[in-house]
C-alpha positions in Angstrom: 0.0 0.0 0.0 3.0 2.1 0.8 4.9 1.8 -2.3 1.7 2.7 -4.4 0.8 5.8 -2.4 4.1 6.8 -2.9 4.2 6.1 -6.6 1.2 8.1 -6.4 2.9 11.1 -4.7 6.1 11.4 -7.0 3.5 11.0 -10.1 2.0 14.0 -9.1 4.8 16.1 -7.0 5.6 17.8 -9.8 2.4 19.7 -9.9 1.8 21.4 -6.6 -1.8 22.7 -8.3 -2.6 18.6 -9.1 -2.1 18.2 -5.7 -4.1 21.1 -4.5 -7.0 19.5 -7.0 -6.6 16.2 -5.3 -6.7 17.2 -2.0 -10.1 18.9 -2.5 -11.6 16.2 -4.7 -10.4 14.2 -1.3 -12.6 16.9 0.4 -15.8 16.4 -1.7 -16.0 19.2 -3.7 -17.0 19.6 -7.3 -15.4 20.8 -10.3 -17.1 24.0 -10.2 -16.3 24.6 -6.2 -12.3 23.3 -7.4 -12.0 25.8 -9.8 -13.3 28.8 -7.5 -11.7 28.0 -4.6 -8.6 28.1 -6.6 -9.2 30.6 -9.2 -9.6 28.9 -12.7 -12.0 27.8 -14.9 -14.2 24.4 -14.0 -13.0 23.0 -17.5 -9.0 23.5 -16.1 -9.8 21.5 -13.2 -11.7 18.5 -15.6 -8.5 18.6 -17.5 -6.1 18.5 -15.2 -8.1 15.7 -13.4 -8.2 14.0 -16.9 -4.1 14.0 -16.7 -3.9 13.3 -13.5 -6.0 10.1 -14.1 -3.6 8.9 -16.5 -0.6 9.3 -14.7 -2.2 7.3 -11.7 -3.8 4.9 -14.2 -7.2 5.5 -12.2 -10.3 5.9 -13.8 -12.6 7.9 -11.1 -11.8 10.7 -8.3 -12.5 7.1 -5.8 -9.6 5.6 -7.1 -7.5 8.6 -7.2 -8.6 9.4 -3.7 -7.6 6.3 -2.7 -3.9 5.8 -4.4 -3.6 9.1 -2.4 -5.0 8.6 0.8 -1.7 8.7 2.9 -0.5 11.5 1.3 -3.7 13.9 2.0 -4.8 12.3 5.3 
């Protein structure tokens, strides 16, 4: 579980904003409340959730949430 969070982490580290998305995604919020609370549009956040899908080879915010999970506590 480990090894697969961390994967997870250094697939995305070199994004801080992908891992401000995922955190909030972890949160519950929507696309729409994503994109205000961190100032662009709704269709940035749907496709830089559509990249970080692929990097994670994940195909819903579930399984991204949970590759994640240690990492965002």
């Amino acid at each position: 579980m480990w090894a697969r969070t961390q994967k997870a982490f250094s697939c995305l580290s070199g994004m801080l904003g992908e891992l401000q998305i995922a955190e909030l995604v972890a949160r519950g919020l929507t696309n729409a409340e994503i994109g205000t609370a961190l100032w662009i549009s709704q269709n940035s956040v749907k496709q830089a959730l559509k990249r970080m899908f692929r990097k994670l080879n994940v195909s819903s915010r579930t399984e991204m949430v949970g590759q994640l999970h240690g990492i965002l506590g």
